[in-house]
Backbone as a chain_set.jsonl record, in Angstrom:
{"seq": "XXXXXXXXXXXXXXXXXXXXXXXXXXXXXXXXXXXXXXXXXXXXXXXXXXXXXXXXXXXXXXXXXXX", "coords": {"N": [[-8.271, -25.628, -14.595], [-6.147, -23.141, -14.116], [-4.321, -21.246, -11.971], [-2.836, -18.526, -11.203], [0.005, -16.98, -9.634], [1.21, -13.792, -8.196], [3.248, -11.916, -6.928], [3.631, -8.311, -5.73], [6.237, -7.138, -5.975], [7.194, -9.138, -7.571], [6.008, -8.685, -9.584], [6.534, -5.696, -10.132], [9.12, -5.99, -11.582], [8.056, -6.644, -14.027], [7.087, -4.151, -14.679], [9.149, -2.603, -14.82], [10.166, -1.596, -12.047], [8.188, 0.347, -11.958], [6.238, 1.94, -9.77], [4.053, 3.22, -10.366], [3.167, 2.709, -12.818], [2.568, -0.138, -12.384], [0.598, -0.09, -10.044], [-1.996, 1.052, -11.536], [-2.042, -0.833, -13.524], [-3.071, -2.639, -12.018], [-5.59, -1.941, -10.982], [-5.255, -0.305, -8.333], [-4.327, 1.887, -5.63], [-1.543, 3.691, -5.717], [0.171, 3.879, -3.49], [-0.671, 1.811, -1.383], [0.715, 0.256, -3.492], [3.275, 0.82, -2.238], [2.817, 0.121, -0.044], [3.089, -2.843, 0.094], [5.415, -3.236, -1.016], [7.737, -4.629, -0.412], [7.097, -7.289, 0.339], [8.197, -9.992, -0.143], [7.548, -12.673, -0.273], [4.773, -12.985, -0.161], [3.071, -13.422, 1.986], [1.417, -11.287, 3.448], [-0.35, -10.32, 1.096], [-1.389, -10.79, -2.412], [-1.634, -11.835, -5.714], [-3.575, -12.637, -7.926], [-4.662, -14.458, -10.684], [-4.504, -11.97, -11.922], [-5.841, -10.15, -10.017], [-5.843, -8.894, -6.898], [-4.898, -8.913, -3.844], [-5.532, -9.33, 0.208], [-4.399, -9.897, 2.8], [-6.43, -10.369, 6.143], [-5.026, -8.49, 8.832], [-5.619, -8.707, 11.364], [-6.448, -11.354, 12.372], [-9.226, -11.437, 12.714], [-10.258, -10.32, 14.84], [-11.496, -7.522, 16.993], [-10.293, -4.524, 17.502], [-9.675, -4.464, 20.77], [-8.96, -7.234, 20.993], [-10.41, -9.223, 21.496], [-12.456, -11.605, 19.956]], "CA": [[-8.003, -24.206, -14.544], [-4.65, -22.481, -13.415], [-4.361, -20.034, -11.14], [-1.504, -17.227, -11.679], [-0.014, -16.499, -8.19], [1.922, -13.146, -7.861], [3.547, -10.729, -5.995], [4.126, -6.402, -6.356], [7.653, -7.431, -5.961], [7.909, -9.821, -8.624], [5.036, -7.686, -10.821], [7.475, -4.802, -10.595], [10.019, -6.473, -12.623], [7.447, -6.509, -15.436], [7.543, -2.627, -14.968], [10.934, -2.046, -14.621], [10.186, -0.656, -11.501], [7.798, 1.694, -12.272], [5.106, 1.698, -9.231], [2.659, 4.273, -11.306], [2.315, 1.806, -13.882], [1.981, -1.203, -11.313], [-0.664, 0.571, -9.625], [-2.238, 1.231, -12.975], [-2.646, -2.02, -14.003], [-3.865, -4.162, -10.821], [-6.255, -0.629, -10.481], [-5.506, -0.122, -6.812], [-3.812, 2.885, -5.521], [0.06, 3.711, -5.324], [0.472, 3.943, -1.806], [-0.862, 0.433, -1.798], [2.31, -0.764, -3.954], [5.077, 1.131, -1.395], [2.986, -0.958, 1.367], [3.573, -4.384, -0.012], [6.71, -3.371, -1.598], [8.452, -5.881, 0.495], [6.952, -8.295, 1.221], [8.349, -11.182, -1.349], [6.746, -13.875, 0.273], [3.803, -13.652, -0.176], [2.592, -13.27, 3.605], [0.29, -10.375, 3.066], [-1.004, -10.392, -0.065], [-1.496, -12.115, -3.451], [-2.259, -11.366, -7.019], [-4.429, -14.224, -8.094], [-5.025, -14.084, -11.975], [-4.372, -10.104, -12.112], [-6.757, -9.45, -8.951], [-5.035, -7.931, -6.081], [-5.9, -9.656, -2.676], [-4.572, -9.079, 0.832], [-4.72, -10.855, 4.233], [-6.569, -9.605, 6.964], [-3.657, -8.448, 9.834], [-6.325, -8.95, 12.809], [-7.378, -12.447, 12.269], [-10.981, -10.777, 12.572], [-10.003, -10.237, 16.153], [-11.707, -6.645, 17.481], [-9.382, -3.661, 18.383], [-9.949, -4.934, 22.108], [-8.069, -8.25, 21.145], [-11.302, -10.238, 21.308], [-13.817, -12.333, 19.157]], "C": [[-6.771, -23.948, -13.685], [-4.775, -21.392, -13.025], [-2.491, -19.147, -11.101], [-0.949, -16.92, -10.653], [1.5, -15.439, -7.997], [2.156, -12.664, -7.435], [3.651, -9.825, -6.401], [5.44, -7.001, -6.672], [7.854, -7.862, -7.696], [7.032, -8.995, -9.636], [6.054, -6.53, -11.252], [8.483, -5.328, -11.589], [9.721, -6.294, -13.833], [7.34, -4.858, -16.107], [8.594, -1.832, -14.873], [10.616, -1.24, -13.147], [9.413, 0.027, -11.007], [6.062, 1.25, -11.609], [3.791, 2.34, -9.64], [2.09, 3.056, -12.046], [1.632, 0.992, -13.229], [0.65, -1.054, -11.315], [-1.869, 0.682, -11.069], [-2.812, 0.251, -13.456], [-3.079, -2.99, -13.387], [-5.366, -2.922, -10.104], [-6.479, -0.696, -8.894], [-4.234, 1.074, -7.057], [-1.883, 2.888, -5.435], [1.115, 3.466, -3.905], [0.241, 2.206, -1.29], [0.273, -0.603, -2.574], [3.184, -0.172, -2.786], [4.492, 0.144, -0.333], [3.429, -2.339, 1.339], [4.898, -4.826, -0.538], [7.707, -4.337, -1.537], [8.15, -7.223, 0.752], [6.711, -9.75, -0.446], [7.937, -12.348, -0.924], [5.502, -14.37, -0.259], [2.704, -13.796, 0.657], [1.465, -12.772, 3.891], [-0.6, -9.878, 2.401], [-0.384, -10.84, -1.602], [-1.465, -11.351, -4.309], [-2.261, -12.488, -7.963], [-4.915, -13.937, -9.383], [-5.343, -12.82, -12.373], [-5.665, -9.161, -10.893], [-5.747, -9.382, -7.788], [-6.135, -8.829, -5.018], [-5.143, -9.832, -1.729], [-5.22, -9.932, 1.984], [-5.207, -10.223, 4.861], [-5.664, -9.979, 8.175], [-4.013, -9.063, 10.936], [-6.818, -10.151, 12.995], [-8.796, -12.244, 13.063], [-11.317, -10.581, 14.307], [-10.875, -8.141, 15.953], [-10.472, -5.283, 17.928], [-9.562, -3.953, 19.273], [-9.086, -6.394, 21.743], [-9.155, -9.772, 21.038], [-12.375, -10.165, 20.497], [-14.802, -11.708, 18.812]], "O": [[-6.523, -24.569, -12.652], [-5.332, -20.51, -13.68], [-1.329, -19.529, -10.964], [-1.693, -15.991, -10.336], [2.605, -15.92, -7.746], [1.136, -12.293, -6.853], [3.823, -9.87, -7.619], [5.603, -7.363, -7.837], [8.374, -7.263, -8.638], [7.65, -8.662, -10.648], [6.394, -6.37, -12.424], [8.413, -4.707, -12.649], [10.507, -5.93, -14.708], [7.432, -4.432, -17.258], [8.762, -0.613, -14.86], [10.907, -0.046, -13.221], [9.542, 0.453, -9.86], [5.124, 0.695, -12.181], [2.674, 1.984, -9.266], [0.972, 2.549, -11.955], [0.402, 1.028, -13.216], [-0.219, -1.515, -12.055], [-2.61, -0.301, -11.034], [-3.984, 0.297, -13.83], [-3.444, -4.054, -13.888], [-5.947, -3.087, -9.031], [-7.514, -1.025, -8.314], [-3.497, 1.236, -8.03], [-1.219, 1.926, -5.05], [2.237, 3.068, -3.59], [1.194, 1.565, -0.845], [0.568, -1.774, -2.337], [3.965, -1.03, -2.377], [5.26, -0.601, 0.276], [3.996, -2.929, 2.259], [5.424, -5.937, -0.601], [8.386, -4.767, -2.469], [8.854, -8.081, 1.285], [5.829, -10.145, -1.209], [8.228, -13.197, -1.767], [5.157, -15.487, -0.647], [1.596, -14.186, 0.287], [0.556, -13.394, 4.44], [-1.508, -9.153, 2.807], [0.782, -11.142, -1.855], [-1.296, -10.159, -4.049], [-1.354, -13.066, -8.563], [-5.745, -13.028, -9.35], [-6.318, -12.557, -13.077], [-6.133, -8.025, -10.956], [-4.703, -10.004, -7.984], [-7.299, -9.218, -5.109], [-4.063, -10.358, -1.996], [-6.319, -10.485, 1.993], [-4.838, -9.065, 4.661], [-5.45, -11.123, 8.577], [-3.257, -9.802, 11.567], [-7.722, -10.202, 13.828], [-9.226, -12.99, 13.943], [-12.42, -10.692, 14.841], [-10.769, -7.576, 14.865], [-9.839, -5.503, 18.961], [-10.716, -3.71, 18.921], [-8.313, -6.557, 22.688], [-8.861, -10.912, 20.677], [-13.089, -9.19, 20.265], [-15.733, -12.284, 18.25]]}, "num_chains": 1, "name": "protein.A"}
């Protein structure tokens, strides 16, 4: 089995652009594409055979900083 591994970035291309559609077709919100807009890496989140999937920022750390 093969796994699909994309980014908004590079997904946009497939929409010319066009973050409505994006959004649209990975069904997560719009605001949600301007946040990852950037990030061509890869760093923050995925899109793993057309599922949408993001990192957590806090490595499961507490607002307080601890465990």
């Amino acid at each position: 089995m093969n796994a699909e591994i994309r980014t908004i970035p590079d997904m946009l291309v497939d929409t010319y652009g066009n973050q409505s559609e994006l959004a649209r077709r990975l069904h997560i919100n719009r605001e949600t594409i301007s946040k990852y807009i950037h990030d061509k890496e890869a760093k923050h989140h995925a899109i793993v055979n057309g599922v949408f999937m993001t990192s957590r920022g806090d490595s499961g750390k507490n607002r307080w900083g601890k465990r």
